[in-house]
C-alpha positions as CSV (number, residue, x, y, z in Angstrom):
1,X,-10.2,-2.9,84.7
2,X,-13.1,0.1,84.7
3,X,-16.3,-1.0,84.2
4,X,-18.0,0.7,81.1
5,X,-21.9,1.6,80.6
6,X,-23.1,-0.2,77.5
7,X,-25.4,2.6,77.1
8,X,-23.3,6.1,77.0
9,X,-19.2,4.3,77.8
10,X,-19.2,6.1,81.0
11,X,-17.1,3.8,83.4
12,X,-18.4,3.1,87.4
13,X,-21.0,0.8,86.3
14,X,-23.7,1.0,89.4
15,X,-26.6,-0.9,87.4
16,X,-26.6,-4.1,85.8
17,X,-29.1,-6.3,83.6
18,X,-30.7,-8.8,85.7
19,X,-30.8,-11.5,82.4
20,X,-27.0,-10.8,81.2
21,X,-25.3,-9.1,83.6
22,X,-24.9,-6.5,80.6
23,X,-23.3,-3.1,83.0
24,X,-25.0,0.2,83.2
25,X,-23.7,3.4,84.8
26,X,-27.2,4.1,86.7
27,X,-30.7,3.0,86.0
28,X,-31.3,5.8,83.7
29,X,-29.1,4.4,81.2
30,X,-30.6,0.9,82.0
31,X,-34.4,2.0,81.2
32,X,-33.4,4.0,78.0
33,X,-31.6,1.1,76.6
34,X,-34.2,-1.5,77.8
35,X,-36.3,-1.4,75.0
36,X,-32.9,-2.4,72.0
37,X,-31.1,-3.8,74.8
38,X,-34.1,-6.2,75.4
39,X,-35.0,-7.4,71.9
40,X,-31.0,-7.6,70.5
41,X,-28.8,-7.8,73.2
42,X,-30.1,-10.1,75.5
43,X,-31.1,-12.6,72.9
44,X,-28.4,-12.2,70.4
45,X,-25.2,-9.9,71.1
46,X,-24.7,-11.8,75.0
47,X,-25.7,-15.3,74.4
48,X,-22.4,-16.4,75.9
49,X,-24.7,-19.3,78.3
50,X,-26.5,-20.5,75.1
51,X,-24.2,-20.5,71.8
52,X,-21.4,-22.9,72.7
53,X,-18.7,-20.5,71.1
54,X,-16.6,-23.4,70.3
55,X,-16.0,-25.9,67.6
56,X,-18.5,-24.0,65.6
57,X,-18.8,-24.4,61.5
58,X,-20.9,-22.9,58.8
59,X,-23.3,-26.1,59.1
60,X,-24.6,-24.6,62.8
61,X,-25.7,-21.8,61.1
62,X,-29.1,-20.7,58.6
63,X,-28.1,-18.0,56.7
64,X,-30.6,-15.3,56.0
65,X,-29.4,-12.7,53.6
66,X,-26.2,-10.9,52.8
67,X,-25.9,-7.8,54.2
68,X,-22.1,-6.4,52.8
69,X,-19.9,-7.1,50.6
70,X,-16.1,-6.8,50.3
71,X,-12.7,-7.2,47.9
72,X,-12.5,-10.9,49.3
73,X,-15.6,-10.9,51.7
74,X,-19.0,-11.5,52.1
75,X,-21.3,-10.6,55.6
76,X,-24.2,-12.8,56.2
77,X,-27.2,-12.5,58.7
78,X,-27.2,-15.6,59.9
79,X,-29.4,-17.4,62.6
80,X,-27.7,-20.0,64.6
81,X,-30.0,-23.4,64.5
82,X,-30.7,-24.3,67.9
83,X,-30.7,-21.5,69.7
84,X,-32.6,-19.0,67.1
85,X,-29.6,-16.0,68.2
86,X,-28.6,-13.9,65.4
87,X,-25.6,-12.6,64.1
88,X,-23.5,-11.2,61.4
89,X,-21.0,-14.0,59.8
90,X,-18.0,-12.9,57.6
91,X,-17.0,-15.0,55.3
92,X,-13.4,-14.6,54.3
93,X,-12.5,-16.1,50.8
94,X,-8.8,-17.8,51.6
95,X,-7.6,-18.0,48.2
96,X,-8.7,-14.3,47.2
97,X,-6.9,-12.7,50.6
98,X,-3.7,-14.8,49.9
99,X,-3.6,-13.3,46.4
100,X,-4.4,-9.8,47.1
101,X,-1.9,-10.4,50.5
102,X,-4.6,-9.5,53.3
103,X,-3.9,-12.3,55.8
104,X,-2.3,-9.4,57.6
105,X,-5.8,-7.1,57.3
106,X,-7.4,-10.6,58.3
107,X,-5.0,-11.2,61.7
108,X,-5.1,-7.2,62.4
109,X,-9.0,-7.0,62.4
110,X,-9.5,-10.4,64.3
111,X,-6.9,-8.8,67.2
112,X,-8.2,-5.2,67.7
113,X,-11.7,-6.5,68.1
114,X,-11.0,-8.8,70.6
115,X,-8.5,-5.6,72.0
116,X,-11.8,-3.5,71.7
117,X,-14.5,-6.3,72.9
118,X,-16.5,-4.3,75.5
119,X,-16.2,-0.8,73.6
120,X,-19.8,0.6,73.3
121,X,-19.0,1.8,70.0
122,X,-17.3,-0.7,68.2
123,X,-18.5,-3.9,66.5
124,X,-18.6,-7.2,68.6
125,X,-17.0,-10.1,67.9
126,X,-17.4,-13.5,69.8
127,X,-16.0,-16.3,67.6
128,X,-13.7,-17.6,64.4
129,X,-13.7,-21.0,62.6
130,X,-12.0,-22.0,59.8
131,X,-13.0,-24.1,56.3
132,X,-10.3,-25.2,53.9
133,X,-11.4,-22.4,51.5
134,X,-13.1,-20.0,53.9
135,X,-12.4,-18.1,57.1
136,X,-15.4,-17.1,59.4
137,X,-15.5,-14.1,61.9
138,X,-19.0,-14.3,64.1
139,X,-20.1,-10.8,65.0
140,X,-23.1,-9.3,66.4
141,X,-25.4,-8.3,64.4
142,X,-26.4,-4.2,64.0
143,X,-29.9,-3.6,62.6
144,X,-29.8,-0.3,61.1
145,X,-27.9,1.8,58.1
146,X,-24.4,2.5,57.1
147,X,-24.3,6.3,58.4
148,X,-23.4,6.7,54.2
149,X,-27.1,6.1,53.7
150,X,-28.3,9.0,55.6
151,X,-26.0,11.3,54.8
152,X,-24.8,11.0,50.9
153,X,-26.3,13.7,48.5
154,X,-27.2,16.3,51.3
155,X,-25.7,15.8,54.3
156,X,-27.9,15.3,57.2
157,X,-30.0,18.8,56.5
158,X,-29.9,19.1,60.4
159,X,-27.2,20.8,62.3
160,X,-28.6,19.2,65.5
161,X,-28.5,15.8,64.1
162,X,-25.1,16.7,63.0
163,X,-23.7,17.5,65.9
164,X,-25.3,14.6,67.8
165,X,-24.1,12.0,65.5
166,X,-20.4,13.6,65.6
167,X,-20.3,13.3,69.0
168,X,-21.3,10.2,68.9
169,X,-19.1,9.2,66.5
170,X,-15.8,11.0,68.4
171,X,-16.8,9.5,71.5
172,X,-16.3,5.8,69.5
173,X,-12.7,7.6,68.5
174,X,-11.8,8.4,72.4
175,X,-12.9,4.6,73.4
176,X,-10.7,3.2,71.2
177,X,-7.7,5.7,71.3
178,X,-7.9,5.5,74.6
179,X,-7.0,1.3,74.2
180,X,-4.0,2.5,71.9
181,X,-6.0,1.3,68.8
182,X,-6.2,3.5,65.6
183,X,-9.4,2.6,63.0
184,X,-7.5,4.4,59.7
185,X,-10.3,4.3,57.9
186,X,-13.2,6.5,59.1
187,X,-15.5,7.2,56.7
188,X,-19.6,7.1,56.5
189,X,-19.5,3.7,55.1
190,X,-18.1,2.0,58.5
191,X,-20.2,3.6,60.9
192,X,-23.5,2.2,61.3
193,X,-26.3,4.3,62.6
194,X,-28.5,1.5,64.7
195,X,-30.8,1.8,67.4
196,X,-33.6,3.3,66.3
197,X,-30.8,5.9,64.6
198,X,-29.6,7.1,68.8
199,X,-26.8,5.4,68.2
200,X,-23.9,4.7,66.4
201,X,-21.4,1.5,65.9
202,X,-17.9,1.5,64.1
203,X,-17.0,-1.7,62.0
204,X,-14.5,-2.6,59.4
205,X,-11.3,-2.6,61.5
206,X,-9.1,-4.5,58.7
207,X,-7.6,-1.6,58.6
208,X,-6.9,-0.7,62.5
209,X,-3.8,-0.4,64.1
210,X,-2.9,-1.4,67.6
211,X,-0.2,1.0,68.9
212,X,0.9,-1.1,71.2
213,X,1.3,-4.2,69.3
214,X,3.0,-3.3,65.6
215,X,3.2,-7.0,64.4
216,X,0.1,-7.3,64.2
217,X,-0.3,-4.2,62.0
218,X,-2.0,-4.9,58.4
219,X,0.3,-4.8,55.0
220,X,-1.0,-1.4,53.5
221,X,0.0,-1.4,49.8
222,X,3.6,-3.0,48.6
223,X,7.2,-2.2,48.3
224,X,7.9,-0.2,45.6
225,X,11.8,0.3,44.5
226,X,12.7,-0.5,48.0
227,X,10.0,1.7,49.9
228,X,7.3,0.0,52.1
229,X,4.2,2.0,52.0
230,X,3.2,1.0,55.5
231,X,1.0,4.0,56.0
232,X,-0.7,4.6,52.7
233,X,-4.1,3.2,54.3
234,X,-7.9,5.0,54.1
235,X,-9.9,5.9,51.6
236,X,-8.4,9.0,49.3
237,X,-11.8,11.3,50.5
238,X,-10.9,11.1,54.0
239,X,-7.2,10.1,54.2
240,X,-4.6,12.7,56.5
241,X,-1.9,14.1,53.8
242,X,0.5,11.9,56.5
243,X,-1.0,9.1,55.0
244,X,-1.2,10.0,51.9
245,X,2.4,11.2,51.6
246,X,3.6,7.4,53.6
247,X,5.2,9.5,57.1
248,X,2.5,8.2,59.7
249,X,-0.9,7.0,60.6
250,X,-1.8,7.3,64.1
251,X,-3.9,8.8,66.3
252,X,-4.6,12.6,64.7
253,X,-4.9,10.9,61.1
254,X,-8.4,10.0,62.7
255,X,-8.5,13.3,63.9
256,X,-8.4,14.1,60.5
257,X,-10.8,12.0,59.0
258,X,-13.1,12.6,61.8
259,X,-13.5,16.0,60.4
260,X,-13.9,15.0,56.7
261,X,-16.5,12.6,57.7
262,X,-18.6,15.2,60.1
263,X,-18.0,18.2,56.7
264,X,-19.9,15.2,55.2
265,X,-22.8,15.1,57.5
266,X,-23.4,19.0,56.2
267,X,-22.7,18.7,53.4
268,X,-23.2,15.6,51.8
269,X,-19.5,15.2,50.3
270,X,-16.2,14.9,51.2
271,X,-14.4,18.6,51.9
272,X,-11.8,16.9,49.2
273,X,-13.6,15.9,46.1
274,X,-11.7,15.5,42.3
275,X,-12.1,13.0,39.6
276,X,-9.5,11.0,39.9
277,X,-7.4,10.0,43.6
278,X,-4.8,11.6,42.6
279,X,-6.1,15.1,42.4
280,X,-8.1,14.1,45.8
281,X,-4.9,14.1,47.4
282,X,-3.6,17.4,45.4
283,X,-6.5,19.3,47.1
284,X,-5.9,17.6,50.7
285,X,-2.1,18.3,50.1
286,X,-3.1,22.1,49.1
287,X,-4.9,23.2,52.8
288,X,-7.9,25.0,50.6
289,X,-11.5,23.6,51.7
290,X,-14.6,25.6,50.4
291,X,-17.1,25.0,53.6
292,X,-21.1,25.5,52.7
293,X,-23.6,28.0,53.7
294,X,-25.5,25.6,56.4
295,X,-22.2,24.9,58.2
296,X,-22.2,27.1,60.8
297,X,-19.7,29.5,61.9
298,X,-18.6,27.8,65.1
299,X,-18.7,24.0,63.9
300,X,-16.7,25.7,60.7
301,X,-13.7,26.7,62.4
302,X,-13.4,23.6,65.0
303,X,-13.5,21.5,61.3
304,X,-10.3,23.8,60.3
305,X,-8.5,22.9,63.6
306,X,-9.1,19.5,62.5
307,X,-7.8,19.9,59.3
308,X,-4.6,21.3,60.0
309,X,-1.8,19.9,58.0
310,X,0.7,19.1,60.5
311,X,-0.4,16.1,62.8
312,X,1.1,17.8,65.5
313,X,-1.2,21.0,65.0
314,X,-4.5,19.2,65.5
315,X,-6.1,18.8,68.6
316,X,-6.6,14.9,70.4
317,X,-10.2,13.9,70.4
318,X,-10.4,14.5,73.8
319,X,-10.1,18.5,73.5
320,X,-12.4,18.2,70.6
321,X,-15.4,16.4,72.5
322,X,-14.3,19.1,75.3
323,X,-15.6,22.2,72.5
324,X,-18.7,24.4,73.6
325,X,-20.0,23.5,69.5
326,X,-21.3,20.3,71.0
327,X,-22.9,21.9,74.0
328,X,-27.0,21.4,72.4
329,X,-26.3,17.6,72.2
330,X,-23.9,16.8,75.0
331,X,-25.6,14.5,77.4
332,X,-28.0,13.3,75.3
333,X,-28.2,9.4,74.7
334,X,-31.3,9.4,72.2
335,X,-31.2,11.1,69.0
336,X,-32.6,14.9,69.2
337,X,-35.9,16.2,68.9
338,X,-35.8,18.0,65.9
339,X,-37.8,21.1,64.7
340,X,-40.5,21.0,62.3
341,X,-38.9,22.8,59.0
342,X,-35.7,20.6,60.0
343,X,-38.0,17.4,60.6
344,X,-39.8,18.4,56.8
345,X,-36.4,19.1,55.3
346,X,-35.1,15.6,56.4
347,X,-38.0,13.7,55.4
348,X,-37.8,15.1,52.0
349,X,-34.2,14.2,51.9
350,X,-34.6,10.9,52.5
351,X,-37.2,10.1,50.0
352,X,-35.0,11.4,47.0
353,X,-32.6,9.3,48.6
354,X,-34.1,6.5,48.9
355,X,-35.9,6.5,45.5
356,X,-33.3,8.7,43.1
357,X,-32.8,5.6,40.8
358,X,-36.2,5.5,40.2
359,X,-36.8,9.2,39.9
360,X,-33.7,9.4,37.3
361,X,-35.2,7.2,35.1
362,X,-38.8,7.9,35.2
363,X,-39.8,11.4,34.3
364,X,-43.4,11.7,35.4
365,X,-41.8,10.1,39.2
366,X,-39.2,13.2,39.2
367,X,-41.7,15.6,37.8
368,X,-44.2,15.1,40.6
369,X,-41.4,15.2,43.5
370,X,-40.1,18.2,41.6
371,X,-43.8,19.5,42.3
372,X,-43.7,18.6,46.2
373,X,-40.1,20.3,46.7
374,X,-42.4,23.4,45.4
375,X,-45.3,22.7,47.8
376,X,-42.6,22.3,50.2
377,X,-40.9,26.1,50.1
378,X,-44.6,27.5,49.9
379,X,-45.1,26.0,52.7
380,X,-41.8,27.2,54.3
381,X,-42.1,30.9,53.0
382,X,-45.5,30.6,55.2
383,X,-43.8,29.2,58.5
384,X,-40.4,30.9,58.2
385,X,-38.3,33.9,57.7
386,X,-35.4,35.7,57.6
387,X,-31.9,34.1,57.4
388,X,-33.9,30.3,58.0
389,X,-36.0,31.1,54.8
390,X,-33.2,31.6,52.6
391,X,-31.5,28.7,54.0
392,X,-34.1,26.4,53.5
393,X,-34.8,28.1,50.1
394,X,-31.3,26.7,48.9
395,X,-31.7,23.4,49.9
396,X,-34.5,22.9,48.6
397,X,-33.8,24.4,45.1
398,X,-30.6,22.1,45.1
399,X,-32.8,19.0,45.4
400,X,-34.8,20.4,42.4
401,X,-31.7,20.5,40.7
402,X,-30.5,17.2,41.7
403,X,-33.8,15.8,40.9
404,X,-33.4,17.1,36.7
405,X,-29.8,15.4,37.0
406,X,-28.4,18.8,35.7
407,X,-25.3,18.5,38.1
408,X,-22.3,16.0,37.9
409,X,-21.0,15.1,41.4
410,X,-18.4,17.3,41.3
411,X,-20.4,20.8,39.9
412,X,-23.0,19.8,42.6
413,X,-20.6,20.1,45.4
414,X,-19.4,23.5,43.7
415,X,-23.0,24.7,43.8
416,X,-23.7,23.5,47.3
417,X,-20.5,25.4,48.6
418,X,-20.9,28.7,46.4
């Protein structure tokens, strides 16, 4: 078996951690990592000499706070007692996944990650345990963000940081495509940005499929009038029309959702957006996606090879990663320098994020940042021109929109894309 860098997944490890034995492809990898690799890893995502991984129950454990939330479970951040390690713990309520029949999600998610343990990209897991009423899955623990968190509203308001984070994203796809395991349900919300935000972790595999093993496969939906609906899995936003029409769910259905979720990162919503599922799946179903100015021309059309219709027509992850669009970032295992307009834009981006309830309710709060988004294209009429100006101009007159809650969701994505 290949030997993968737990830095950048590159196999032919020729470095290794002196403490853990963690592999590295070459000590470049190894000193960029050392700094996350020596704070988390060492002391909590490898303590396979310390934790005694067996016979473990909720009583070995302190919990700290909850950190997610599910249909029938609940994550923890939990510290084990006597060795101070710390990990992520979900709870699985056994009576709620026997009504809602999700012991199959349960056994499928528990499988692939042990299929998947060593993938760069993909959660860890390292132990399960049992209470009458509860199941437990011990996991590593990821300090960071849901990728949802940096991207919802606006996008990302950096092509760069677009780019970068797709590739790292497709380059999770490949490692586990590559073990015959498809996720089915891609979206912002299971990928975690961590790291310092260089990197990027998939997690929620309840829904995952392992090619190779079908058994295992999770019960998607019921039978209906004699008709298992074995492939109706993802979310509506970012479900392949295979899916949603119940004739497949493989590999190019993440192709598929791959692109929905990087139209996200420019955008800042689904290219598939309606008010009810149903007419999500109408506009899927119809082809038609309305792209947005920032999206540039090049990134634009590799999206509509990913959107094709027919799973057949799309290309593998593999030819994707392979395009010239991801030339800027390709190489690079630390999130990009960015410039200073993009740097300004992003900064403002995340502080409407991060305080838009507040701003909603409390006019003089949205009046002032109203005010700043002002001092902010000012400044940018001052520093930039041309096609960059008017760019920035946009975006930055959509936040003040935004900001007087003129918009629904749905006549905000409309503007954004006009």
């Amino acid at each position: 078996m290949e030997i993968q860098c737990a830095y950048c997944g590159r196999s032919n490890g020729a470095a290794t951690c002196s403490r853990c034995g963690t592999p590295y492809c070459n000590p470049d990898c190894q000193a960029n990592d050392w700094g996350f690799h020596k704070k988390f890893c060492c002391t909590s995502f490898k303590p396979t000499r310390d934790v005694p991984f067996k016979d473990l129950s909720l009583s070995d454990f302190e919990i700290i706070r909850q950190i997610g939330e599910g249909n029938f479970t609940v994550i923890k951040k939990v510290e084990h007692k006597s060795t101070g390690k710390v990990f992520a713990l979900k709870l699985v309520d056994r009576v709620k996944m026997t009504r809602m029949h999700k012991e199959g999600d349960v056994l499928a998610e528990k499988h692939n990650l042990l299929k998947l343990s060593g993938c760069h990209s993909v959660v860890r897991i390292f132990s399960t345990f049992k209470e009458p009423s509860l199941l437990f899955i011990l996991q590593e623990y990821i300090p960071g963000k849901e990728l949802w968190a940096h991207c919802q509203y606006f996008g990302l308001c950096s092509d760069l940081l677009s780019r970068y984070y797709m590739y790292r994203i497709l380059q999770g796809v490949m490692e586990m495509h590559r073990r015959n395991v498809v996720h089915r349900d891609i979206k912002p919300e299971n990928v975690i940005v961590c790291n310092c935000g260089n990197d990027v972790k998939f997690v929620d595999l309840g829904s995952s499929d392992d090619l190779e093993t079908p058994g295992v496969r999770p019960k998607i939906g019921a039978e209906l009038k004699g008709r298992v609906y074995e492939h109706f899995v993802g979310t509506p936003q970012y479900m392949a029309p295979e899916c949603a029409n119940n004739r497949g769910s493989g590999k190019p259905s993440d192709v598929w959702s791959s692109a929905c979720v990087w139209y996200h990162l420019y955008a800042g919503w689904s290219p598939f957006m309606a008010a009810t599922d149903y007419l999500v799946f109408q506009k899927s179903l119809s082809g038609k996606v309305a792209y947005p100015e920032t999206m540039p021309a090049s990134v634009r059309e590799l999206i509509s090879h990913m959107l094709q219709q027919s799973p057949e027509a799309r290309p593998n992850v593999e030819t994707v990663l392979g395009s010239a669009v991801f030339d800027p970032v390709r190489g690079l295992w630390a999130s990009p320098l960015l410039s200073l307009a993009d740097s300004a834009l992003v900064s403002l981006k995340d502080y409407y994020v991060e305080n838009q309830a507040v701003l909603k309710v409390r006019s003089e709060n949205y009046d002032k940042a109203k005010k700043e988004v002002d001092a902010a294209i000012s400044l940018a009429e001052k520093m930039l021109t041309g096609e960059r100006l008017a760019m920035l101009k946009k975006t930055l007159g959509l936040f003040k929109a935004q900001l007087r809650s003129v918009f629904t969701d749905e006549e905000f994505n409309l503007a954004w894309c006009s």
